[in-house]
C-alpha positions, 0 to 999 in steps of 0.5 A: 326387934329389928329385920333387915330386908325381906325377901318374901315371906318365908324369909320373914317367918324364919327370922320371926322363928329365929328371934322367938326361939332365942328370947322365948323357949332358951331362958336358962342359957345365959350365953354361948360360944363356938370355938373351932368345932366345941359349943360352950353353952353357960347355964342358969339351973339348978342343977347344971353350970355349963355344957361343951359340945364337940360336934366333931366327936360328939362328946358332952361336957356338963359341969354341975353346981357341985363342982362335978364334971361329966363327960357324955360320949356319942351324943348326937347332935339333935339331942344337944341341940334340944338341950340348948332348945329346951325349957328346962336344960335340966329336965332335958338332960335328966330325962334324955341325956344323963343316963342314956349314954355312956359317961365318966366322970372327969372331977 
């Protein structure tokens, strides 16, 4: 772990946080990407590939093992970002995503 300067100590415990929050509680995310206004977050689960994240529309894009596609209309941003956040996406998104918003599916 490395940190670069400190300023006082709230300043370290919020670097502290943010390292403990990418290798600790996002194991099944493998990588990430912005572009623009979409997040594209990779997946290792069971059941979920990928998710795509429109923060401009709040639409979510979920790609299943399967081959299946999904889109989510109207999901707010909290909500992604404890899907990102998550132990278990999958968990997450069975529980507080899949079937509280409105859907299609695109394949």
């Amino acid at each position: 772990m490395k940190i670069n300067a400190l300023i006082n100590n709230q300043g370290f415990f919020l670097k502290i946080y943010f390292v403990y929050y990418r290798k600790i509680k996002i194991m099944g995310i493998i990588s990430e990407q912005i572009s623009g206004d979409t997040i594209n977050v990779t997946i290792n689960s069971t059941n979920l590939k990928f998710a795509s994240y429109n923060t401009t529309n709040k639409t979510l894009m979920i790609t299943f093992n399967n081959g299946s596609i999904y889109e989510y209309y109207d999901v707010p941003w909290m909500n992604f970002t404890k899907f990102r956040a998550a132990e278990s996406q999958g968990k997450y998104f069975n529980t507080d995503i899949g079937k509280k918003y409105k859907y299609k599916k695109i394949k």
